[in-house]
Structure formats: structure tokens, C-alpha cells
VOROFI-182247 format. One record per residue: residue in one letter; chain; x, y, z of N, C-alpha, C, O in turn. Coordinates in Angstrom, 3 decimals. Example, Ala and Ser with C-alpha at 12.3 -4.5 7.8 and 13.67 -1.06 7.14 Angstrom:
2
+------+-----+----------+----------+----------+----------+----------+----------+----------+----------+----------+----------+----------+----------+
| type | mol |    neast |   nnorth |      nup |   caeast |  canorth |     caup |    ceast |   cnorth |      cup |    oeast |   onorth |      oup |
+------+-----+----------+----------+----------+----------+----------+----------+----------+----------+----------+----------+----------+----------+
|    A |   A |   13.190 |   -5.690 |    7.800 |   12.300 |   -4.500 |    7.800 |   13.200 |   -3.300 |    7.800 |   14.236 |   -3.319 |    8.465 |
|    S |   A |   12.850 |   -2.250 |    7.080 |   13.670 |   -1.060 |    7.140 |   12.900 |    0.030 |    7.870 |   13.409 |    1.138 |    8.039 |
+------+-----+----------+----------+----------+----------+----------+----------+----------+----------+----------+----------+----------+----------+
//
This chain:
76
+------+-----+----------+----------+----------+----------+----------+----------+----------+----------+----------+----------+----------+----------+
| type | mol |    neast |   nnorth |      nup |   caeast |  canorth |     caup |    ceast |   cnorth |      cup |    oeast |   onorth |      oup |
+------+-----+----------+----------+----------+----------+----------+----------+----------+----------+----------+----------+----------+----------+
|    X |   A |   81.642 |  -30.859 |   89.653 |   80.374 |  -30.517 |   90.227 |   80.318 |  -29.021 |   90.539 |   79.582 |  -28.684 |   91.466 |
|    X |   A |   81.083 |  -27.978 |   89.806 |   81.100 |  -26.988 |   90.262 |   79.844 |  -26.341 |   89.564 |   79.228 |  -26.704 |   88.562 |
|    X |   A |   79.591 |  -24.871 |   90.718 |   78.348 |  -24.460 |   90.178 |   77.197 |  -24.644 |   90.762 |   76.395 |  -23.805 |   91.172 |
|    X |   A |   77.122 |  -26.596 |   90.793 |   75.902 |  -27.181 |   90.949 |   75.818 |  -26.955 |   92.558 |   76.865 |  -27.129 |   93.181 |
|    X |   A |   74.334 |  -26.478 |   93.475 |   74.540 |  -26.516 |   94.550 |   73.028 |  -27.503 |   95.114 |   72.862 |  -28.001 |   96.227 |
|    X |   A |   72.244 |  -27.538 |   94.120 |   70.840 |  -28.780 |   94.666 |   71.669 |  -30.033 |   94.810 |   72.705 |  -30.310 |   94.205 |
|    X |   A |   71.005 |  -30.768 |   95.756 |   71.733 |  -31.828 |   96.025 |   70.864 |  -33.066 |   95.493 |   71.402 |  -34.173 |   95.493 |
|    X |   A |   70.005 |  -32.979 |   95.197 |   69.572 |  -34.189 |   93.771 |   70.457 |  -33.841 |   92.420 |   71.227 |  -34.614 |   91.851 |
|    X |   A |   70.211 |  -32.754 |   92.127 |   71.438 |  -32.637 |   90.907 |   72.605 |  -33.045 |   90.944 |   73.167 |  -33.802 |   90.153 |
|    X |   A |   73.148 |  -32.369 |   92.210 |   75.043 |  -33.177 |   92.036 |   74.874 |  -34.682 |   92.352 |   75.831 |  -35.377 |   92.011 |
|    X |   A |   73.761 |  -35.357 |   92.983 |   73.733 |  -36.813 |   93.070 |   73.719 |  -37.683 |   91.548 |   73.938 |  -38.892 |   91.473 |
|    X |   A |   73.471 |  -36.957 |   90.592 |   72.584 |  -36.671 |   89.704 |   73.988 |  -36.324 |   88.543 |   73.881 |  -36.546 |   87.337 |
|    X |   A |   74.920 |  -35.906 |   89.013 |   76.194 |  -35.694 |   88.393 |   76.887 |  -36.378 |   88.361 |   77.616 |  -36.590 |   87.392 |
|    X |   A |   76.906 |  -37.035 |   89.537 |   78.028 |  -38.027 |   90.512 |   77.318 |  -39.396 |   89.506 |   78.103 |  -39.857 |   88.677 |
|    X |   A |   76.506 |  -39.763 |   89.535 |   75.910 |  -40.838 |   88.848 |   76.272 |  -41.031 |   87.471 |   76.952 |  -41.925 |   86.967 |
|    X |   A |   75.830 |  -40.266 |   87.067 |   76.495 |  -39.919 |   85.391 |   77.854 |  -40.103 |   85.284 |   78.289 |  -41.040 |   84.615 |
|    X |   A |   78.725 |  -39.186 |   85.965 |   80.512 |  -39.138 |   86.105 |   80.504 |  -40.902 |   86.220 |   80.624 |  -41.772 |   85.357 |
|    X |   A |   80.381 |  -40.938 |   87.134 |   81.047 |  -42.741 |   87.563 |   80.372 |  -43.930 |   86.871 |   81.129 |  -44.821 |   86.486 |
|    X |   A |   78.905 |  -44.088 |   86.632 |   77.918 |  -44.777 |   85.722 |   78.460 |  -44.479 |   84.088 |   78.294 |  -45.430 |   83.324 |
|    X |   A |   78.968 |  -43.478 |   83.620 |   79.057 |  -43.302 |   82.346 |   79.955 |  -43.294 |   81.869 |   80.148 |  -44.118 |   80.976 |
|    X |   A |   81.212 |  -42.124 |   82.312 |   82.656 |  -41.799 |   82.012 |   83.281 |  -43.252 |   82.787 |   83.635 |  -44.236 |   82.136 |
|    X |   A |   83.328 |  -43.181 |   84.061 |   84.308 |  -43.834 |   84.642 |   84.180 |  -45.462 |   84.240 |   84.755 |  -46.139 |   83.388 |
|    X |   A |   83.106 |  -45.793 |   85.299 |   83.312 |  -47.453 |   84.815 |   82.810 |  -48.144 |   83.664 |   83.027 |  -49.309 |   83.329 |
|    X |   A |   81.880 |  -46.983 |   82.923 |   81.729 |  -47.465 |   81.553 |   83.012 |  -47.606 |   80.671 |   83.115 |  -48.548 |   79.885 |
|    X |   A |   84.179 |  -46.476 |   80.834 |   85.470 |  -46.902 |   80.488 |   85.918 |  -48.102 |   81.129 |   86.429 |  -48.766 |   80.227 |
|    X |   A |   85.982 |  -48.598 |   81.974 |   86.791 |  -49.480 |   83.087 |   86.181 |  -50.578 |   81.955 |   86.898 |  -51.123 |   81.116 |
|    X |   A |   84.543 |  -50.830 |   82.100 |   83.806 |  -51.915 |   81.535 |   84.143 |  -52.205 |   80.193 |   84.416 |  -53.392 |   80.011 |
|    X |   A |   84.229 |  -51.177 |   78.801 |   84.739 |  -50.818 |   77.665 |   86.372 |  -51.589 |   77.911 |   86.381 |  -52.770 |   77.564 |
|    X |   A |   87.230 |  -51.245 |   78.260 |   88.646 |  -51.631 |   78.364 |   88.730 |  -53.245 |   78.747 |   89.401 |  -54.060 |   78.114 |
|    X |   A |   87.927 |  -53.536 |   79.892 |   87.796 |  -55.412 |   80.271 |   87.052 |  -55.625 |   79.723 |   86.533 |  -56.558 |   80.337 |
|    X |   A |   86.308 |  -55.396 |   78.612 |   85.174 |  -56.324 |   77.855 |   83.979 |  -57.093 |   79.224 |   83.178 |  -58.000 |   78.999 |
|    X |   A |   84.162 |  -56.511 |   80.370 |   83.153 |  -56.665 |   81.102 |   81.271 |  -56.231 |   80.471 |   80.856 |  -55.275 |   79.816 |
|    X |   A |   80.627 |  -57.332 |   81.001 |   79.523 |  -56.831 |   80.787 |   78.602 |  -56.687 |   82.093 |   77.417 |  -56.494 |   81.819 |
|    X |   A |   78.892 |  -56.740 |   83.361 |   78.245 |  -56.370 |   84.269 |   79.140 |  -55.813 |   85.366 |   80.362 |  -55.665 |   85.342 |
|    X |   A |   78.254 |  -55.531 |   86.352 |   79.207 |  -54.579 |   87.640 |   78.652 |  -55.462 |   88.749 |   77.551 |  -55.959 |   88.511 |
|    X |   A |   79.168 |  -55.720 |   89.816 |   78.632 |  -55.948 |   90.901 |   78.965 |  -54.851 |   92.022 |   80.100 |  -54.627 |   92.444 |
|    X |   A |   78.120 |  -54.385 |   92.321 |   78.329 |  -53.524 |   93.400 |   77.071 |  -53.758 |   94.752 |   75.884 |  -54.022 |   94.560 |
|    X |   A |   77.772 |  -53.563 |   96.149 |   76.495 |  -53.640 |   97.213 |   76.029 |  -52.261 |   97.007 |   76.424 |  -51.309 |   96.333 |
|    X |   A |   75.040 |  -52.482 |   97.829 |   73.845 |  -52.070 |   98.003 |   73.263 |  -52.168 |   99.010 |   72.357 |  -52.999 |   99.075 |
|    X |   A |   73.596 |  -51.322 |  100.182 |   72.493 |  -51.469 |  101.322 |   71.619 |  -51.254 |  101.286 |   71.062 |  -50.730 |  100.322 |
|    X |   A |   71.030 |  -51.616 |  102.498 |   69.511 |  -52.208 |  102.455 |   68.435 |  -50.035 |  102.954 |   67.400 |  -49.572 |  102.475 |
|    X |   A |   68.962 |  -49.706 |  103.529 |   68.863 |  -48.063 |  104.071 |   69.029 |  -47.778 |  102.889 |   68.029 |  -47.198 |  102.467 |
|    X |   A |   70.138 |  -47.950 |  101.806 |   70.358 |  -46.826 |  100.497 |   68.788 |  -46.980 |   99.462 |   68.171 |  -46.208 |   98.728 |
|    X |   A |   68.651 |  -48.101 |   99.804 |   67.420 |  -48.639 |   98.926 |   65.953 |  -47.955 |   99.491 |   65.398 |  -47.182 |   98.710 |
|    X |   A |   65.263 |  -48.225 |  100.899 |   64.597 |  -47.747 |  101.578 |   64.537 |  -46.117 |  101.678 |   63.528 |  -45.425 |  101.814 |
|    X |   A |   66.089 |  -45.637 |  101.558 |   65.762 |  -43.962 |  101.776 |   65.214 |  -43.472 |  100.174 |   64.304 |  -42.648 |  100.078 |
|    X |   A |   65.758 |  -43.968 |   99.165 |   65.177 |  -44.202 |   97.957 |   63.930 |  -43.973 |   97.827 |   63.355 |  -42.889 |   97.722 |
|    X |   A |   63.348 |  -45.452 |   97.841 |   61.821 |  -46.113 |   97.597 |   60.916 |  -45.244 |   98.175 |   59.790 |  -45.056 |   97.716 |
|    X |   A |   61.461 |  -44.581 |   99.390 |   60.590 |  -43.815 |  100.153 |   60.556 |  -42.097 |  100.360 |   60.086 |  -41.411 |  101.267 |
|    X |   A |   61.342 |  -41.700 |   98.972 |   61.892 |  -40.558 |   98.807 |   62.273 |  -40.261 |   99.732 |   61.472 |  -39.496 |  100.269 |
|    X |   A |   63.051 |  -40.414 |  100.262 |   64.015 |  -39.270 |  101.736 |   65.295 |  -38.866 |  100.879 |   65.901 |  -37.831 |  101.157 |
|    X |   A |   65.754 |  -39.800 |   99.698 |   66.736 |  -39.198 |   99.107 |   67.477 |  -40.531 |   97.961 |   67.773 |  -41.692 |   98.243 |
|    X |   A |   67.569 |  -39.980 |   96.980 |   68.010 |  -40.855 |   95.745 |   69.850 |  -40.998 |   95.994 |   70.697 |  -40.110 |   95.898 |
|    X |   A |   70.012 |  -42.397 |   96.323 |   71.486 |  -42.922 |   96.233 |   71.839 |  -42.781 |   95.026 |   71.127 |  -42.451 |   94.078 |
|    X |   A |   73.127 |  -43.067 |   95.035 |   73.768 |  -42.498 |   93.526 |   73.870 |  -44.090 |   93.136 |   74.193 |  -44.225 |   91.955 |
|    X |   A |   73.679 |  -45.305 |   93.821 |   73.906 |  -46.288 |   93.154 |   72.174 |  -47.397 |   93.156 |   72.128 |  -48.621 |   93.277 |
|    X |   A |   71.135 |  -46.571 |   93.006 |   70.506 |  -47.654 |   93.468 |   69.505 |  -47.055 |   91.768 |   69.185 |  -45.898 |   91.497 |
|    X |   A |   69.293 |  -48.102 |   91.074 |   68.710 |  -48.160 |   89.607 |   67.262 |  -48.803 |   89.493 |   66.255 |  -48.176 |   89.167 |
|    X |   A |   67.333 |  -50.569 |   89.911 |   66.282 |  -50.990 |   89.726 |   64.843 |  -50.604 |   90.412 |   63.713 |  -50.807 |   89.967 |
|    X |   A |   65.180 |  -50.087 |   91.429 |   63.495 |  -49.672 |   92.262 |   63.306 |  -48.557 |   91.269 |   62.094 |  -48.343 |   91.270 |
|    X |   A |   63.797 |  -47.871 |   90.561 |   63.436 |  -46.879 |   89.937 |   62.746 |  -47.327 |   88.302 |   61.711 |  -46.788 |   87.911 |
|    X |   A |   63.268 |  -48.063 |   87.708 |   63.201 |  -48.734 |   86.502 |   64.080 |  -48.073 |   85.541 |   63.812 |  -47.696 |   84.400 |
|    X |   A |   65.095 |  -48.003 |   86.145 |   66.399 |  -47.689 |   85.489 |   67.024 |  -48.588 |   84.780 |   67.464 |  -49.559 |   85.396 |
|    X |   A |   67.177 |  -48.531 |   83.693 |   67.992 |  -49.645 |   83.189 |   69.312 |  -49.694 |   82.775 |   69.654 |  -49.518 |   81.606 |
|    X |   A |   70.129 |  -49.947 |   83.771 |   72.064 |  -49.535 |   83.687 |   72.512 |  -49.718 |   82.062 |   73.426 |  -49.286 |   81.359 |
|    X |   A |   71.200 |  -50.717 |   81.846 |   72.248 |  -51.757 |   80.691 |   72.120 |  -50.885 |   79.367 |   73.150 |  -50.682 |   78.724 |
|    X |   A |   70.907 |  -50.355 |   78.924 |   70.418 |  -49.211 |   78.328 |   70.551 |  -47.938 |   78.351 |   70.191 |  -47.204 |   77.431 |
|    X |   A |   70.969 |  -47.639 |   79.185 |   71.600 |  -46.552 |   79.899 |   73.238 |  -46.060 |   79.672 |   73.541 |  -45.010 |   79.106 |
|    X |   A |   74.154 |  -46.972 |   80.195 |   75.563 |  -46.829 |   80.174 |   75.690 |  -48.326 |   79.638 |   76.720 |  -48.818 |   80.100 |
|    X |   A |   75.026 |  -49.183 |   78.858 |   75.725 |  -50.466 |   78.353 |   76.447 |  -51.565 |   78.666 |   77.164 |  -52.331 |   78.022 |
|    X |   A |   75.879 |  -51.420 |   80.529 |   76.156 |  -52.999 |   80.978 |   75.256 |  -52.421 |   82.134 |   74.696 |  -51.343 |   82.334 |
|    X |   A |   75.369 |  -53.650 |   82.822 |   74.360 |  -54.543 |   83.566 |   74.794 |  -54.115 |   84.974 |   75.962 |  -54.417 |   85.217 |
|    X |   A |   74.226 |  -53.568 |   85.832 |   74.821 |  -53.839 |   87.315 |   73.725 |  -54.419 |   88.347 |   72.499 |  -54.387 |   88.455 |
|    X |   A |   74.741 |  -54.927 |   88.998 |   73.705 |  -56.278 |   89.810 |   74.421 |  -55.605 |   91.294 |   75.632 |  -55.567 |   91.512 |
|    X |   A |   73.147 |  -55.009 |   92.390 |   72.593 |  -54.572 |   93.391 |   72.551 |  -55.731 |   94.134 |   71.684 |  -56.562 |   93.865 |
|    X |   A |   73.371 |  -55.939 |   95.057 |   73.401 |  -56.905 |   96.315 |   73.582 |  -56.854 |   97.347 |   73.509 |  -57.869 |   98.039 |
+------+-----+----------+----------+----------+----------+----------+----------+----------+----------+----------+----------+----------+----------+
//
């Protein structure tokens, strides 16, 4: 993240790094096709209501993980 100093961008980095490189490898290696990860209920709300984009929250946006990085993550 060097360089980068807006903080939607490095959120914005951080997403990509771990959504793409990281557990898209992890997912690639286990023949996994989805992620489960939580999701609080504030990460979602500060979101929806622009106060600030979580690095893990996709569907309020119409993000599509699966199209995106090639599996599925399920927000709980």
C-alpha cells in the first residue's frame, strides 16, 4: 500500500490484495467454491449509508465476488 495515502483507495487495495491474490489462491489450491466470512451489522450500515466502504462488504453494492475473483462469498 505504499504511496497510496486516500483512504477509499488503500481500502480499495486491501480488497483486491486479499479478495484476489490471497484467498483466491487459498480458494484455487482447496477447490473451494465459496468463502464464508461475518459481517457485521455497523460494517454494512456504515457502507449503505456512505460513512465508509468495508473492505468486506460486496452485496449492498452489487458486487459480484463470484465474477469478480471466481467464487462466491456468503456475508453473515
Amino acid at each position: 500500500m505504499g504511496g497510496i495515502t486516500d483512504p477509499e483507495e488503500k481500502r480499495e487495495a486491501i480488497t483486491q490484495t486479499f479478495y484476489k491474490d490471497v484467498f483466491g489462491r487459498l480458494v484455487e489450491e482447496s477447490g473451494a467454491k465459496h468463502i464464508l466470512q461475518g459481517t457485521i451489522l455497523t460494517d454494512v450500515d456504515g457502507t449503505v449509508a456512505g460513512i465508509k466502504r468495508q473492505h468486506n462488504v460486496f452485496e449492498q453494492f452489487g458486487i459480484g465476488p463470484g465474477k469478480t475473483f471466481g467464487y462466491k462469498v456468503i456475508e453473515r
